[in-house]
N, C-alpha and C positions, 0 to 999 in steps of 0.2 A: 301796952301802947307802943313800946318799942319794937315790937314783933311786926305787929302793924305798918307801922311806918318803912319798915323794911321789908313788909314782903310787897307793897304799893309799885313801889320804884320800879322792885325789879318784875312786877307784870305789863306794867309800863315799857320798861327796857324789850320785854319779850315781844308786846304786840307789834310797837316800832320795827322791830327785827321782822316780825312776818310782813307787813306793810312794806317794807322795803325788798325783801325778796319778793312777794306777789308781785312786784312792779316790774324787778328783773324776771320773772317768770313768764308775765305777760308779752314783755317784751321782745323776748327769746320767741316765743310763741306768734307774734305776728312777724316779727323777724325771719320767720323762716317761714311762712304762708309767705312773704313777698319774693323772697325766693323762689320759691317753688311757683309763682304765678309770671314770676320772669323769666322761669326756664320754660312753660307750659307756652307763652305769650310767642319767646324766640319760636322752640319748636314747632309751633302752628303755622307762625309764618314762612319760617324754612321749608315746611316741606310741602306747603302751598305753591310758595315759588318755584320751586323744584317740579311741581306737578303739570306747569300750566307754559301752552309755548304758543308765540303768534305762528308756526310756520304748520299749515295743513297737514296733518295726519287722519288719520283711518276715527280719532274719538274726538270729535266734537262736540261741544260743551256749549255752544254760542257763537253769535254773530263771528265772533272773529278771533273765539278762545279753541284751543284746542287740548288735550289734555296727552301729556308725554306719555312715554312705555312705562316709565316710574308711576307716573299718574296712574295712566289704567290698571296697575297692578295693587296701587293702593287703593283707591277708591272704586271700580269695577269688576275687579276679578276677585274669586274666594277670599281671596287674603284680605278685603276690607274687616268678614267678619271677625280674623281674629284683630285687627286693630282695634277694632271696634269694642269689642270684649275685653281686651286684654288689661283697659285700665280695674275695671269692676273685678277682675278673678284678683289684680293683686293687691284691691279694697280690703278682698276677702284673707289673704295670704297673708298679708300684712298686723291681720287683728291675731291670724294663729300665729305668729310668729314673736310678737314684740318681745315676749317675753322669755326669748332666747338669745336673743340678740343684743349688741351694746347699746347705748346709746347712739353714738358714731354709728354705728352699723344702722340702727333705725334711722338716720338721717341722710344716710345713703339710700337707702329706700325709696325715702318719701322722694327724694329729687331723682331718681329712677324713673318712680310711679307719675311725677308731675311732667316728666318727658315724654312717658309712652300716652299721656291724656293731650298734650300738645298736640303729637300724631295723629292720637284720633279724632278730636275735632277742629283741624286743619280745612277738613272739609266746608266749614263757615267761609271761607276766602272766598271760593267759588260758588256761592250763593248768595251771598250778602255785599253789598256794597263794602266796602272798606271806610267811609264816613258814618254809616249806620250801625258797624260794629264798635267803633269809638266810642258814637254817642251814648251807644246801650252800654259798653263797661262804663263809663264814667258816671251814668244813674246806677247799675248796680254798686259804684264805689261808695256812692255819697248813701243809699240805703244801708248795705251794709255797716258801712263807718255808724251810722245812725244806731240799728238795732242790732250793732254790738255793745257798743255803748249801755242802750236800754241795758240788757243783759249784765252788763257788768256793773252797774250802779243803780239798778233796780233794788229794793228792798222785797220786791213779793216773789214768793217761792216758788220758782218755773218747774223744778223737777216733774209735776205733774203733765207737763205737754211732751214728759219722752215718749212715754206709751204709743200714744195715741199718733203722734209726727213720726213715728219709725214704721208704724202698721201705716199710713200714710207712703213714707217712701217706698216701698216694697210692694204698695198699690200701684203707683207711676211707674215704679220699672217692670210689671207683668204688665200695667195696660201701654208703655212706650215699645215691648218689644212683640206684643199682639199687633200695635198699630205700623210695624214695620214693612206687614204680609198686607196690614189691609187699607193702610194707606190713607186714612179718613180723614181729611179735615177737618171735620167735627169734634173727632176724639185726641185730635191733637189738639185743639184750641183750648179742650175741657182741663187737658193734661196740662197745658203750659200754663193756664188759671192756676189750677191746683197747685201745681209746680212749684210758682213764684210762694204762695203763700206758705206752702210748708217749709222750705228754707229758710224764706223770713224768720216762721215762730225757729226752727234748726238754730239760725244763727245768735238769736236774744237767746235760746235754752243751750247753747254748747258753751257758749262764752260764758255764762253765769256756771255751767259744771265745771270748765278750767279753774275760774275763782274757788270756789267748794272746794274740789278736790286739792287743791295746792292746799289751801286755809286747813285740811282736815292730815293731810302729811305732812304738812311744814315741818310739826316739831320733833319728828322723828331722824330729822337732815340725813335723806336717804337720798344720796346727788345722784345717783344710777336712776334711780326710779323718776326723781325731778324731771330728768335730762329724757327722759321715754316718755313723760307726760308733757312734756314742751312739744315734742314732735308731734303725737297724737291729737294734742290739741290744736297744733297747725295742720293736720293731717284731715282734722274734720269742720275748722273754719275754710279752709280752701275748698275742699266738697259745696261745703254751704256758696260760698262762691261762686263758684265754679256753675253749679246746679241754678242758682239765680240767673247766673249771666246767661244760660243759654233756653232757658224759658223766655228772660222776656225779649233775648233775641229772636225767637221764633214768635213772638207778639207783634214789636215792635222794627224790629228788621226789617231795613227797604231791601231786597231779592233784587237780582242783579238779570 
């Protein structure tokens, strides 16, 4: 009985402990998705403004917009592609890497990575009204806030929608950079449907894999690995993000 009674306490004592770091864990983790969407947010703007002059040049844009030598080099001349590209290659760069790197070092990364994504869709300024990109991040904000939530206090076992929402995204990005050549309406409409709903389920299945995987290394108090899993997991809630807000901008977007 006495054995009992003592070993009660201290599983008590232990889950408490992991409860309270999940919460610091969490926290760290959307603490720096705001981050990284305040540096993507700045940079977009900046180099928007940077791009666009009232005074008549050779690249007109609109009634009375015209687009600088900065502008046409970003968004008209070859070098768009690599901005364009440049977030997705260091997605990829990023997954082979973490596991060389510090923590710190992975955090410098990721607000690297959320800079050069600022860049490249910078390009929404001059397309979209500036009241209609507001309105659209603030329903991506309150969706998200929503089916993170689900995800993180859900009791049913999401794991099963990786599969399927990753063959999913890797669908969107062969049919978004087919539709870049051929320009279709149609298949971008199907694309921006699709879009929205796979990040949805992305955002309830990544945020319930943060909770898991913390709850499944807690007990081993590896703060190196912690500290690379906070990132990573802001690293693919801001994706989630990121990838909602500009589907159902391209839905919902008043065009300028």
């Amino acid at each position: 009985m006495a054995e009992i009674n003592t070993i009660r306490p201290a599983a008590g004592i232990r889950t408490a402990a992991i409860d309270e770091g999940l919460r610091a864990h969490m926290n760290k983790v959307y603490g720096t998705m705001s981050v990284g969407m305040l540096i993507t947010a700045l940079a977009s703007w900046s180099m928007a403004g940077l791009s666009v002059s009232d005074a008549p040049t050779a690249y007109q844009i609109g009634a009375d917009r015209y687009l600088t030598d900065f502008g046409y080099a970003l968004f008209a001349s070859p070098l768009k592609w690599v901005v364009m590209f440049l977030p997705l290659v260091m997605v990829f760069a990023f997954g082979a890497i973490i596991n060389r790197i510090s923590a710190a070092g992975a955090q410098l990364f990721f607000y690297t990575f959320a800079l050069a994504m600022g860049v490249s869709i910078s390009w929404i300024f001059l397309v979209f009204t500036g009241m209609s990109i507001v309105q659209v991040f603030l329903i991506t904000a309150i969706a998200f806030a929503g089916l993170s939530l689900y995800g993180y206090t859900t009791k049913k076992d999401l794991s099963a929608w990786g599969t399927f929402l990753i063959m999913g995204v890797i669908g969107l990005i062969v049919a978004s950079i087919v539709n870049i050549f051929l320009q279709s309406p149609a298949i971008m409409f199907a694309v921006s449907i699709l879009g929205v709903l796979i990040f949805a389920g992305l955002t309830a299945y990544d945020t319930q894999k943060i909770k898991t995987d913390y709850i499944a290394h807690a007990a081993h108090g590896d703060q190196e690995w912690l500290g690379k899993a906070a990132i990573m997991g802001a690293l693919n809630l801001y994706l989630d993000f990121i990838n909602m807000f500009m589907f159902l901008l391209q839905l919902f977007g008043n065009r300028e």
